[in-house]
N, C-alpha and C positions, 0 to 999 in steps of 0.2 A: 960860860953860859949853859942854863941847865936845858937838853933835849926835852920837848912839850911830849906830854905823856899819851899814848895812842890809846884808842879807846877798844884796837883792834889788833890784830897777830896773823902774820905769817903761817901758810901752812908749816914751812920748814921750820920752825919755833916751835908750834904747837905740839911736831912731833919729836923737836929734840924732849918737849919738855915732858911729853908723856913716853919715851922712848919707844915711839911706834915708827912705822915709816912713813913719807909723805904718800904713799897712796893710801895706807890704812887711815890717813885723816880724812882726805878725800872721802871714800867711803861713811866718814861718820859723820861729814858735812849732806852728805847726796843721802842720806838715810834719819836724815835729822836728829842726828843725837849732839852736832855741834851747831849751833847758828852762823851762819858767816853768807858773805854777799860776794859777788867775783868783779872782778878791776873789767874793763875794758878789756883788757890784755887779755883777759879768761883766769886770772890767780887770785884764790880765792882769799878772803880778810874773814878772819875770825873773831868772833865778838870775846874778848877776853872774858866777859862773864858768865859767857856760854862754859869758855874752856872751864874757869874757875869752878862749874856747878858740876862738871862733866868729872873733875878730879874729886869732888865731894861728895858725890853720888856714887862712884864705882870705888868708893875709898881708896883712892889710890896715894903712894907715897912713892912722893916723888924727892930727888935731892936738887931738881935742875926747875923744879918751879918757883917764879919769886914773882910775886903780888904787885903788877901793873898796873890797878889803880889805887 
């Protein structure tokens, strides 16, 4: 059975995939350079197409990114 596809990412993803740390994402969430909303919990969900603009913009090349939707 195939996993339903998120529309959204983990800080801890977003930064394996840009190899920053999880407070550096944070930071780019709280400064608006990533879009993301936070759980209840307080962990914050990133809009993958935020990430995807965010690698397109600062051209970055990555080897650990793969296209989520």
């Amino acid at each position: 059975m195939n996993k339903p596809i998120s529309a959204y990412t983990s800080t801890g993803r977003a930064a394996k995939t840009l190899g920053l740390s999880i407070g550096a994402i944070q930071d780019l969430v709280d400064n608006g350079e990533l879009t993301a909303w936070k759980t209840q919990g307080g962990h914050r969900r990133i809009l993958n197409t935020s990430l995807e603009s965010y690698i397109k913009n600062k051209n970055i090349l990555t080897k650990n990114f793969q296209k989520v939707t």
